[in-house]
N, C-alpha and C positions, 0 to 999 in steps of 0.2 A: 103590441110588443114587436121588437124588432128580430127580423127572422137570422141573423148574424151570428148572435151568441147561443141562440140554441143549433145554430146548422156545426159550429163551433163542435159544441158537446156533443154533439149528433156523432161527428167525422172524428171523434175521439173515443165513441163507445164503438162501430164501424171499426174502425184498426185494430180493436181491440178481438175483435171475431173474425174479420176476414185477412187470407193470407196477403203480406205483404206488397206480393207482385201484383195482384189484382185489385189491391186498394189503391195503391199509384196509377193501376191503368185505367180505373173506373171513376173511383169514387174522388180523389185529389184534385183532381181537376177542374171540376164541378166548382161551379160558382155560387153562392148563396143564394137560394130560392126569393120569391117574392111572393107577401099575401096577396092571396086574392081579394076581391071587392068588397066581401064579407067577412072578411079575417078567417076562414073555418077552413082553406084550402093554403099547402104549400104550393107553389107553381115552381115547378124548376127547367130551365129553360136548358137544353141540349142542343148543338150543331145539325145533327142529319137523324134521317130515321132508322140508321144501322144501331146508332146507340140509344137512341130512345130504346125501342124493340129490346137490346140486350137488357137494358137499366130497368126494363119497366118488368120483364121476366124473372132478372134474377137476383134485382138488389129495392126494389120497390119497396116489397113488405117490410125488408130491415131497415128502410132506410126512414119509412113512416114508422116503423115503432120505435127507434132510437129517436126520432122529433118527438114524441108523443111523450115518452119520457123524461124529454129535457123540458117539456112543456108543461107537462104535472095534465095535459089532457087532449084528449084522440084529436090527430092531425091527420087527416085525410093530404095524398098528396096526387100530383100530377103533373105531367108533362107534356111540356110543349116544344115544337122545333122552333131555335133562333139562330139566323144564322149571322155568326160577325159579319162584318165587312172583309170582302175577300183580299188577302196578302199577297194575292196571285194573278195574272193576267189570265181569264180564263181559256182564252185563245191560244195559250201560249201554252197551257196541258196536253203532255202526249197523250192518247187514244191507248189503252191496251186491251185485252180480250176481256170480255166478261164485264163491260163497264169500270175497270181497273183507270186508275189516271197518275202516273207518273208525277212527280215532283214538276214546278218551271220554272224557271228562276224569273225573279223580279226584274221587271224593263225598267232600265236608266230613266224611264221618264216618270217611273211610278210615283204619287203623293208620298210623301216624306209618311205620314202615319202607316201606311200600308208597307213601306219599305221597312220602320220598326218593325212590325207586325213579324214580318219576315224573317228578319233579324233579331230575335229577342236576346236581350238581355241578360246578364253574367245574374241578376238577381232572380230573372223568368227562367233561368235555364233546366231548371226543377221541372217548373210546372210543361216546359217545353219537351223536357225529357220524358215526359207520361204521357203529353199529348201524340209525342211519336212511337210511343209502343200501341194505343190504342189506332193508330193508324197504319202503323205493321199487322195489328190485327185482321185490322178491315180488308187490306188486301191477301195476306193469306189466308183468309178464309177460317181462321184458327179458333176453336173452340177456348178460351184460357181456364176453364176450370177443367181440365180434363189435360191433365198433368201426371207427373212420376208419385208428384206424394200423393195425387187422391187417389192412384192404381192401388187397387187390394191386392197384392202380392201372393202366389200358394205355389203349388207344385204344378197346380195345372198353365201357368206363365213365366214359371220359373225361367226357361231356357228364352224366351221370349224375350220376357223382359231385359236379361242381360245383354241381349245383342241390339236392343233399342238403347239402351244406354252407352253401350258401349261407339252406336253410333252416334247417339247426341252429343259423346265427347271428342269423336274424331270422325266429322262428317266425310264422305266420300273417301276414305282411307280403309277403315275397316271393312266394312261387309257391303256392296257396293254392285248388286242392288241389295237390299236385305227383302226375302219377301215373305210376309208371314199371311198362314191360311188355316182355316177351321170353321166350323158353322157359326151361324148367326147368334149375336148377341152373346158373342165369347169375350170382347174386351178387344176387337182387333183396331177399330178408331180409336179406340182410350190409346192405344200403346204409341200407335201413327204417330197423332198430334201431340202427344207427350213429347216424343221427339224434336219437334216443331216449335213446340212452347219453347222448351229447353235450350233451343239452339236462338230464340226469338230474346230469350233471358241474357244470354251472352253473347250474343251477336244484332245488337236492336237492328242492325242496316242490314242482316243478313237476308236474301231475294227466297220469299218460300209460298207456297202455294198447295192448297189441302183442295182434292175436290173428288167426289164420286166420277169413278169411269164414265158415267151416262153423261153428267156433268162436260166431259173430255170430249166425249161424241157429238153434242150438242155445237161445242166450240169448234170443231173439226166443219160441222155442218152450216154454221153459222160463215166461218170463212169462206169456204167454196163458194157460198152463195153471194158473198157479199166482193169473193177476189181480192181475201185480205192477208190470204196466205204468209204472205212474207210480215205483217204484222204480227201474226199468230205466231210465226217460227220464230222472232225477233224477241218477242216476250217470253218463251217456254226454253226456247234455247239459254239466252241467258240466266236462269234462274242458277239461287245454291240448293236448293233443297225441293223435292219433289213429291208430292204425296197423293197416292193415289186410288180409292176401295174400291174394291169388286170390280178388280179385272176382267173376271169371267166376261163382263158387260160389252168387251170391245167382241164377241163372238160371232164371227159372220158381217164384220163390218171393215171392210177390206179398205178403205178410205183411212178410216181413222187408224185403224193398224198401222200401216204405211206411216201416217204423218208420226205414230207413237214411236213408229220403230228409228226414225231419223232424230225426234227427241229426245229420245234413249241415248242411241249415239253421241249427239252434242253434249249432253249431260257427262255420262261418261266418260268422257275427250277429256274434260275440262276440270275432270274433279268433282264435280256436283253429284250430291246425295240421291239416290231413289230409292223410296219405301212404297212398295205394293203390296193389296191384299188381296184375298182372295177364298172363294169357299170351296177351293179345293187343289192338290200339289200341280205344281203349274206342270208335269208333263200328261196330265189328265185333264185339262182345259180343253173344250170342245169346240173348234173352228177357230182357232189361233194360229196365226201363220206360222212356221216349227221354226224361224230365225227368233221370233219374238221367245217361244215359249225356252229355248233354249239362253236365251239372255236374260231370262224370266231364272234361270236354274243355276245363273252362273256365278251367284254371290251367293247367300246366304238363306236358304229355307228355309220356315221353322213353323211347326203346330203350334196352336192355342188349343188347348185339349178343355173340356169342358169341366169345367169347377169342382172339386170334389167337395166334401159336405164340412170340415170344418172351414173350407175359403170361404161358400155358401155361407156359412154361417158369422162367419168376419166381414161380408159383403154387405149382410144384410144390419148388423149391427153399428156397421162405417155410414152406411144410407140414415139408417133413422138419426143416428147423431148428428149429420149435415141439415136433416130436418128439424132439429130438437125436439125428437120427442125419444122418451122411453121405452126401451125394449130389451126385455129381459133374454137372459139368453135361452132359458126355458123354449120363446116364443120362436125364438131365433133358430132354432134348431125344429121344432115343430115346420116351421116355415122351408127351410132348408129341406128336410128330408122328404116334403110333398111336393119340392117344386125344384127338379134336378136340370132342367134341360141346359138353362144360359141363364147370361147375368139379365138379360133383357126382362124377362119372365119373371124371376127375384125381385128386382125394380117392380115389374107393376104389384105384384102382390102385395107388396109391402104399401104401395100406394093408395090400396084398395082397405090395408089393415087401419092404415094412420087415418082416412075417410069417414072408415066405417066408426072409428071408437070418437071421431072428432061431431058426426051425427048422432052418434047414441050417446056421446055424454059420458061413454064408460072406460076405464081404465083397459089398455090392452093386456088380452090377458089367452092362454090357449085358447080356450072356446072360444073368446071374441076373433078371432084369427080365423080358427073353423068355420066359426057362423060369415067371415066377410068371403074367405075362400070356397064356401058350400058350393056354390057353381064349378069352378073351377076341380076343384077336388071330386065332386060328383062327375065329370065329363074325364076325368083321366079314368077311375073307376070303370066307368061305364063302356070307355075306347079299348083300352087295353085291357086283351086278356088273355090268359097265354095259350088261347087257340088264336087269337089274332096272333100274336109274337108266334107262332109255329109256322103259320103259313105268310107272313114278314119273311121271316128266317129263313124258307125252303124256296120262297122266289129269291132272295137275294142271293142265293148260294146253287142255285137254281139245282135244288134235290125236287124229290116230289114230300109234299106231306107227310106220308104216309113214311117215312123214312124216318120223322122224328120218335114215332115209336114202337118201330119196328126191332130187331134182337139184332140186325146187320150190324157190322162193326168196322168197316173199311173207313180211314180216314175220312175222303170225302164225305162221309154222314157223319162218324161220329165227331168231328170238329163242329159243324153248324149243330147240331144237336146240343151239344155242351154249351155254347153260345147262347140258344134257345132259353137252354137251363137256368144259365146267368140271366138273361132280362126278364124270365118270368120270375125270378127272387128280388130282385133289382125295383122290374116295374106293376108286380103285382101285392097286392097282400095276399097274396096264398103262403102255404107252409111248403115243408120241404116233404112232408110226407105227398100232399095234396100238389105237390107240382111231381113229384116221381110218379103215383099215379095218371097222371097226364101224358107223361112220357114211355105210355106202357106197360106200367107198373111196376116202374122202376122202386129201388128202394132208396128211401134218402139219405144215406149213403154217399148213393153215385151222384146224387143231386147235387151234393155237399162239397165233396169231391171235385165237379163240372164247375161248380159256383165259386170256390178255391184259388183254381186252376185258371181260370178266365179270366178273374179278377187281377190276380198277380201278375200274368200275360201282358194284362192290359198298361199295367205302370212301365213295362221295358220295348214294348214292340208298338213302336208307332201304328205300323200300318195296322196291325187288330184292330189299337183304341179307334182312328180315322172309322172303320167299319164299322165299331160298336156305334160311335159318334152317328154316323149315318143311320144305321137302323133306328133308334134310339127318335131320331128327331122326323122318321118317317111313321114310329107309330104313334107318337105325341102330337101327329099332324102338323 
């Protein structure tokens, strides 16, 4: 049978699931597989191994069960690199950092097919128009599902969120640098390369580039060694948009500062966007030259506070649905309330539920949740308790212990105290009677009270939540 009218129906049930931009930049382009030797294998043939790698990770499975269906039975699929005939002089490719390679234009002497190639077609110009997003891709570095519509939106990214969009509508105009910071596995690369995408959506030629700080270090070190400096300044300089996580990373690395701190400048000169992150307010960055940290402070700051329990709970139900599978919100919430810290954490659990009920054969359901969580849930148990949260709380605030439940009442104590209060409610199952006695036998009451007071604190004063945020992910290890 021929593999055409089913890859046909395949790429018609495929649009009909995957968003629009990313079936133009994946899947359209794609040319119709070949059977194997045996009939029992699709082969489908891809240019390089940046997109094998992405197709085989993230569209493989739909794209074998959509054949399997057009086929009325199981089609195993695979991939293999082919590469056209090149359109391009490869001599004639500029060099940029990272193995990047600029466009080259066709030499007047090139074979007429290659020079087509080149020049495609008022009826190619489709298929040409998605072959050059997937190749904006590649060189920025860009995540494309990790977008504005797949961000789960709440209070905890609210302010966030707005000024990433507001930059992906008016690049280097608005907020310029924009820098956003909060602990790990808060949502701060979803929000980046959202930007990126966005601006990659409306601007296909637009010059962008996403790469971890270490990533920048690497490239810094990489030129030095190689005396390619003026290549490396030539490609970063000109960029439109600039993306860049865990700046902390340039710390104590005086080289790479320097060359940051002159790309900075050019960027800025010229208009060009910068987005950095970071896991902590840049003027508390440790071993940062204070011109950077100060240019670091001079656009736009902003936390990503950690998820409160109905986004948790919207996160994790937006996850199973990209999975297809079933999840009640019973489950969702059970899920949610034992697993607070990041979105990162929420993700594996959830990974660990759909596993676990996909080996037992059994419908998710709370105890099935329990039962794939029991490690996890036994090790928070077990870590925290709020003699550990007392003596957390009295180094950080640097009291002595002994102050948490003591009758003193000077600020100084009874603020970390009341803090105290709030994470043994927060991250214990004790009650309030059984944490006021912990606190000197307090009544609960005052517990109630502390737990209240902190809590509300927490939605209007940055720098508390930043503190909670820190303790919080210090004693969850």
């Amino acid at each position: 049978m021929s593999l055409e009218p089913l890859w046909q129906a395949c790429c018609s049930q495929l649009a009909s699931e995957i968003p629009p931009q990313q079936f133009a930049a994946w899947i359209k382009p794609l040319l119709a597989p070949q059977w194997s030797a045996d009939g029992t294998t699709a082969v489908l043939a891809v240019p390089n191994r940046f997109k094998m790698d992405w197709l085989r990770s993230q569209y493989a499975q739909r794209i074998a069960q959509a054949l399997a269906v057009a086929a009325g039975r199981p089609v195993q699929l695979e991939f293999v690199i082919h590469k056209p005939q090149a359109a391009r002089s490869q001599g004639a490719a500029r060099a940029e950092p990272n193995g990047l390679a600029a466009p080259a234009a066709v030499p007047a002497d090139a074979p007429a097919a290659a020079a087509a190639a080149a020049q495609p077609s008022a009826a190619d110009g489709e298929a040409a128009s998605a072959l050059e997003a997937i190749e904006a891709l590649e060189r920025s570095r860009l995540n494309p599902l990790l977008s504005f519509e797949t961000l789960v939106a709440g209070k905890a990214n609210q302010l966030a969120r707005a000024a990433a969009l507001q930059v992906a509508e008016n690049p280097g105009k608005s907020y310029n640098p924009l820098f956003l910071y909060g602990g790990v596995g808060l949502g701060k690369t979803h929000l980046v390369q959202a930007v990126g995408n966005a601006l990659l959506a409306t601007r296909p030629g637009a010059r962008i580039r996403y790469l971890q700080a270490e990533q920048f270090v690497s490239e810094v070190v990489r030129a030095y060694q190689r005396k390619t400096f003026d290549d490396f300044k030539r490609y970063y300089h000109a960029l439109d948009l600039l993306l860049i996580d865990d700046v902390q990373f340039f710390a104590g690395k005086e080289k790479t500062q320097e060359e940051f701190f002159y790309t900075f400048e050019a960027l800025t000169a010229k208009r060009s966007q910068i987005i950095l992150t970071s896991d902590t307010y840049p003027k508390e960055l440790q071993e940062i030259d204070a011109r950077l940290t100060s240019r670091f402070d001079s656009g736009l700051t902003v936390a990503i506070e950690p998820p409160e329990l109905e986004m948790r709970v919207a996160i994790l139900l937006r996850k199973a649905e990209a999975e297809h599978a079933s999840l009640g919100e019973d489950v969702a919430f059970f899920v949610a309330k034992n697993v607070r810290s990041n979105v990162r954490e929420l993700e594996g659990a959830l990974r660990k539920i759909l596993a676990y009920a996909r080996f037992s054969g059994e419908s998710i359901s709370i105890g099935l949740a329990r039962d794939a969580l029991k490690d996890l849930l036994s090790l928070q148990n077990r870590q925290i308790s709020v003699e550990n949260i007392q003596k957390t709380v009295a180094d950080f605030y640097k009291i002595k212990v002994a102050e948490m439940y003591s009758k003193r009442r000077p600020a100084s104590i009874a603020r970390p105290r009341q803090i105290a209060m709030y994470l043994a409610k927060e991250l214990t199952q004790k009650s309030l009677p059984e944490i006021g006695e912990l606190f000197g036998g307090r009544d609960h009451t005052t517990v109630l009270h502390a737990v209240r007071k902190v809590a509300q604190e927490r939605t209007r004063l940055q720098e508390l939540n930043q503190q909670l945020h820190v303790l919080e992910q210090t004693l969850k290890g």
